[in-house]
C-alpha positions in Angstrom: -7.0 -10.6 -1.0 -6.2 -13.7 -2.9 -7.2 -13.3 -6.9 -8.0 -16.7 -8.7 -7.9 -16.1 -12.8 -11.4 -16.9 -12.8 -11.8 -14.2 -9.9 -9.5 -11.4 -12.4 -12.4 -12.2 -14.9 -15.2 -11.1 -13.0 -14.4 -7.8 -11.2 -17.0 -5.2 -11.7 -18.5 -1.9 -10.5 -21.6 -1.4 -8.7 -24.6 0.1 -10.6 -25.2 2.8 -8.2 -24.3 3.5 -4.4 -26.2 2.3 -1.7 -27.3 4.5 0.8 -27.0 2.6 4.3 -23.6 2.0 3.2 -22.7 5.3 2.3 -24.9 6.5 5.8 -22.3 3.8 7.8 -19.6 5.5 6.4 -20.5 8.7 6.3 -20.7 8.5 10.4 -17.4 6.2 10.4 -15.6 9.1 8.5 -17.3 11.5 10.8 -15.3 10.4 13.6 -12.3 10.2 12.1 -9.5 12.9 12.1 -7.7 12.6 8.9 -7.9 14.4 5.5 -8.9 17.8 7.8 -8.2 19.9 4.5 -11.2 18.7 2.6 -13.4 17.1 5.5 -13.0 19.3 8.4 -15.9 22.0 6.9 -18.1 18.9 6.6 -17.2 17.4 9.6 -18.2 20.7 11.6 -21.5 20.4 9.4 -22.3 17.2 10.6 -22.0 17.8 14.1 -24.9 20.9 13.9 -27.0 18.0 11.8 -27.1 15.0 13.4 -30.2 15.0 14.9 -29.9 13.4 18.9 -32.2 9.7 17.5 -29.6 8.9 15.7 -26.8 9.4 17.6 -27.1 5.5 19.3 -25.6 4.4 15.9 -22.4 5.8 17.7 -22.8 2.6 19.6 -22.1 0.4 16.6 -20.2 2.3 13.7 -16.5 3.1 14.5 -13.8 5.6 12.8 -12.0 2.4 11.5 -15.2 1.6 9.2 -15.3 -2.2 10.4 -18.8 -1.7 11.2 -21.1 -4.6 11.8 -22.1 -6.1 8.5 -26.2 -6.6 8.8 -26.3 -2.7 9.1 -25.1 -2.1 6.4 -26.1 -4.0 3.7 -25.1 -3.0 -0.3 -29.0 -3.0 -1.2 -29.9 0.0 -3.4 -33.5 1.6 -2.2 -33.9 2.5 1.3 -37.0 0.5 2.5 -35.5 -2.7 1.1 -32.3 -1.8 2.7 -33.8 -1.3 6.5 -36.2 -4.7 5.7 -32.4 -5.9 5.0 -31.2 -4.8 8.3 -33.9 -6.3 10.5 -33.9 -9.7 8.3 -29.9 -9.8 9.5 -30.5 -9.0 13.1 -32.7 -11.9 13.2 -29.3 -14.3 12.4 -27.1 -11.7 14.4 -24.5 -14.1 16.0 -23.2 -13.9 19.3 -19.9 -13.3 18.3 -20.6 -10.5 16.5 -22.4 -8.9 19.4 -19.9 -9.0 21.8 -17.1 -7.6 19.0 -19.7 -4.3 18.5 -20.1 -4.1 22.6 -16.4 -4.6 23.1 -15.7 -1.3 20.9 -19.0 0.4 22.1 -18.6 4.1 24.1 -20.8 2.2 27.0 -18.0 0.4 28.4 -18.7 -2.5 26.8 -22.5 -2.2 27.0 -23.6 -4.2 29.9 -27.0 -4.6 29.4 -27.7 -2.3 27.3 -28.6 -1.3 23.4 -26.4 -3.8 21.7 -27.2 -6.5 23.6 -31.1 -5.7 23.6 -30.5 -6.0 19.6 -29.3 -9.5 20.3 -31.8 -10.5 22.3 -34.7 -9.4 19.5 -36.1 -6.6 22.0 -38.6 -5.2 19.9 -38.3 -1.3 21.2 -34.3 -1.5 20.8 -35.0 -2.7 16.8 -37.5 -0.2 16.3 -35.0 2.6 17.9 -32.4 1.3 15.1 -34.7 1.7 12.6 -35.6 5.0 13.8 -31.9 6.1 14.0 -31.1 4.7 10.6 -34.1 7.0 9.3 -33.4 10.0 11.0 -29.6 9.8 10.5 -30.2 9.3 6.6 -32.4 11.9 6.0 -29.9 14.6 7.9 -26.8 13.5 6.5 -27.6 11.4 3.3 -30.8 12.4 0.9 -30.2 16.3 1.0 -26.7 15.1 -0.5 -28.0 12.2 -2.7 -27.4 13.5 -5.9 -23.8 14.7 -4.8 -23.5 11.6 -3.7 -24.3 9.9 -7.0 -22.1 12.2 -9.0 -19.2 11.1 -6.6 -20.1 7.7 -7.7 -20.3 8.1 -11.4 -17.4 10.2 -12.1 -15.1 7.7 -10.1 -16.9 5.0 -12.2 -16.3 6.6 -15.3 -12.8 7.3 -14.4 -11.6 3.8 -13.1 -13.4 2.2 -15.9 -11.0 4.2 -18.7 -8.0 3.6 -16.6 -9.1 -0.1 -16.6 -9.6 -0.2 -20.4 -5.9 2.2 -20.8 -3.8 -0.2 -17.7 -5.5 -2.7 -17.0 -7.4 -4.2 -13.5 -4.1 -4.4 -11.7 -3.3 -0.8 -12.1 -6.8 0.4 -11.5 -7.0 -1.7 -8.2 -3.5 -0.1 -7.1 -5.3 2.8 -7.8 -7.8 2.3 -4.9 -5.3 4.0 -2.1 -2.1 4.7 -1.7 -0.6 2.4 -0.3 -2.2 -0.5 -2.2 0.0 -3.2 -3.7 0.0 -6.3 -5.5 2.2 -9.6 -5.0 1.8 -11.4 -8.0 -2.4 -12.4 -8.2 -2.6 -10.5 -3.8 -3.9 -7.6 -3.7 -2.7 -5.8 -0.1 -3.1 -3.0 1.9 -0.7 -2.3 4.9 -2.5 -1.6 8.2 -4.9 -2.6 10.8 -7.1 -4.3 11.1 -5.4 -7.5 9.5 -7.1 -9.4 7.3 -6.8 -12.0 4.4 -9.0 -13.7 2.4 -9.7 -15.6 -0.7 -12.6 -14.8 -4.0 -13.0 -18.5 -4.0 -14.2 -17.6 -7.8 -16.6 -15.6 -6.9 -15.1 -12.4 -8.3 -15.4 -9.1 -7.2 -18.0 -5.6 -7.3 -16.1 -2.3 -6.6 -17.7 0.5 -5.0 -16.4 3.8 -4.3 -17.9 5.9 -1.7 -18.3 9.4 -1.3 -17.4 9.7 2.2 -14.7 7.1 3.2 -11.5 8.0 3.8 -9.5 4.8 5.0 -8.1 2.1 3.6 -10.5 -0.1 0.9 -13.2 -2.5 2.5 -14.5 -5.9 1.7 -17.8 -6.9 2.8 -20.4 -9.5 1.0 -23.0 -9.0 -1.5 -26.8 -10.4 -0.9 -25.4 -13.5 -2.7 -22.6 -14.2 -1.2 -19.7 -12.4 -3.6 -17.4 -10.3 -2.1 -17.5 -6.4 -2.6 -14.5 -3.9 -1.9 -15.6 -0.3 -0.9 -12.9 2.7 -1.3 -12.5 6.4 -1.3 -14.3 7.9 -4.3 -11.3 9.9 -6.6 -13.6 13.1 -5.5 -15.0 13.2 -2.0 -18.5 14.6 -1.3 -17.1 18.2 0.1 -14.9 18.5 -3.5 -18.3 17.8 -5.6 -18.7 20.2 -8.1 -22.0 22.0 -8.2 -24.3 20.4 -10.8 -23.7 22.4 -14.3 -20.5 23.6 -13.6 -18.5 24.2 -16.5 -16.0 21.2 -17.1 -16.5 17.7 -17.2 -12.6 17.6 -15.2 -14.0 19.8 -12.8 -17.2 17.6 -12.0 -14.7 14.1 -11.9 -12.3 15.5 -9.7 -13.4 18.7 -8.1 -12.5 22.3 -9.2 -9.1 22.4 -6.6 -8.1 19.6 -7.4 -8.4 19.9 -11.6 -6.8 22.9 -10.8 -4.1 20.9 -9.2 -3.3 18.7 -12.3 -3.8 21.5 -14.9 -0.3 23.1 -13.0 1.5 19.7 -13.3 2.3 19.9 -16.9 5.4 21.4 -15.9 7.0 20.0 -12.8 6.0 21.9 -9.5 6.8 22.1 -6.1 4.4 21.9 -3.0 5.2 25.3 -2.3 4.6 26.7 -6.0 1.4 25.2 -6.1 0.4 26.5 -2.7 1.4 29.9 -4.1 -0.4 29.7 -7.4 -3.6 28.2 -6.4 -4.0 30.0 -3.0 -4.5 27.0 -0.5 -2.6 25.5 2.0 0.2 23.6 2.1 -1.5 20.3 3.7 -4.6 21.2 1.5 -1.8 20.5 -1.4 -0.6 17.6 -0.3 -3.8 15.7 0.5 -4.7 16.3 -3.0 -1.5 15.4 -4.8 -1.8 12.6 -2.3 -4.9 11.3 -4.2 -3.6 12.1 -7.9 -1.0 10.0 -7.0 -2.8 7.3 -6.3 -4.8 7.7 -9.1 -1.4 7.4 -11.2 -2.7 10.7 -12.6 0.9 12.5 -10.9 4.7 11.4 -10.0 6.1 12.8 -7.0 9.9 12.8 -6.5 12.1 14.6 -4.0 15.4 16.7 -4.7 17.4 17.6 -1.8 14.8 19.5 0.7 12.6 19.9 -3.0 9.2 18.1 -3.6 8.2 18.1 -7.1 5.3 17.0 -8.9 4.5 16.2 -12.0 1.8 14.5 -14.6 1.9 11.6 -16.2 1.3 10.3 -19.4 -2.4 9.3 -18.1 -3.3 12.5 -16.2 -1.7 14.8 -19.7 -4.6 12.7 -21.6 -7.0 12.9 -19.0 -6.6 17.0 -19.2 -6.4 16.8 -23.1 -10.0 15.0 -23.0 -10.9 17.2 -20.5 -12.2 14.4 -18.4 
């Protein structure tokens, strides 16, 4: 992704998630196999939940999270969301019918749901609707206020690391493997992609559920928007109330994580000492990491962690 310094001038955060967004990638990271240490319980969940009408949106939303872009659109309420959706299908191009059929589960779809979409069948867009409905208030409403908290703590978060180190660093900070090259911003991996802001800057939003690398898609007016995983996933939201503002931002394990890092720890210590798992550990030093919240360095067969400057203040303030 290609930064103009007119484009470094206007990055900014979302003012709340959007909920067919988060519903796309709540099923995307649903099918995915990664991160099993926090998401497998979840995972498990959401295979009693789904209800059976909304499993066609298997059809259209893959692990990789490169879902179709007109069901998904970053509109804030519901109603005007779905209203989104059908006002999109009514420009649906070809093209990006055949890419959805081509990665369908029905052998490319023959003649069936995706290409009934295409073809304005009125029954096919009222059996999207109905799946988008359904599948939201299973796996989306009863957790809407988890969902939000994801939001605003990872808000709240990137915005102090932004004012502390600057958009660079708080961009990095987006995954792990995230990069820049002077004013490019890259991410390693498929699917390849590169593009340019064309001055139009740039609206972050972190989601509760993704796990992957970060996304771009397009706001209703044409800016570009980048999507990543949220600093605390939905399954490591705190309860409401509990005690700790470091607890609600990053989750209870994983503040527990950081608090052992003052002094410099190994995988297996903190496995010991906190009572989890050894890829449970990793996944979240992993994400501190990324954060710039820990250092990781090896010494012969030894892994040791430690905090940084920025997580020791983060623990001082206690969030």
């Amino acid at each position: 992704m290609h930064f103009s310094a007119e484009d470094l001038l206007d990055i900014r955060f979302a003012a709340e998630p959007m909920p067919l967004v988060e519903l796309c990638l709540a099923l995307a990271a649903w099918q995915r196999t990664d991160r099993p240490g926090v998401f497998a319980r979840w995972r498990r969940q959401v295979a009693r939940e789904l209800p059976a009408d909304a499993r066609p949106l298997l059809e259209l939303l893959r692990p990789d999270g490169d879902n179709p872009g007109f069901v998904e659109p970053p509109v804030r309420d519901l109603d005007a969301a779905l209203d989104a959706v059908r006002e999109g299908g009514r420009r649906l191009p070809y093209e990006d019918l055949v890419r959805a059929a081509s990665r369908s589960r029905n052998g490319g779809d023959p003649g069936g749901w995706l290409r009934a979409l295409w073809e304005q069948d009125r029954e096919a867009w009222a059996l999207l609707e109905r799946s988008l409905r359904s599948a939201h208030a299973a796996l989306i409403a009863p957790r809407w206020c988890e969902i939000r908290q994801s939001f605003r703590a990872d808000v709240a978060w990137r915005t102090r690391m932004l004012a502390g180190h600057g958009i660079k660093a708080t961009l990095a900070g987006t995954h792990p493997d995230a990069r820049w090259s002077g004013t490019t911003f890259e991410v390693p991996g498929p699917p390849h992609f590169e593009t340019g802001l064309g001055g139009h800057g740039l609206t972050l939003i972190p989601s509760a559920f993704w796990t992957g690398r970060p996304l771009l898609g397009r706001l209703p007016d044409g800016s570009h928007l980048l999507i990543y995983p949220a600093l605390t996933p939905l399954p490591l939201v705190a309860p409401a109330g509990a005690d700790g503002s470091l607890d609600a931002l990053l989750g209870r394990t994983r503040a527990a994580v950081l608090q052992q890092l003052t002094d410099r720890r190994t995988t297996t210590e903190l496995a010991r000492d906190l009572g989890i798992s050894l890829p449970s550990v990793s996944e979240h030093t992993r994400t501190l990491r990324a954060a710039g919240l820990i250092t990781t360095e090896r010494e012969g067969k030894a892994v040791l962690h430690a905090a940084t400057g920025l997580g020791v203040d983060l623990l001082r303030s206690g969030g």
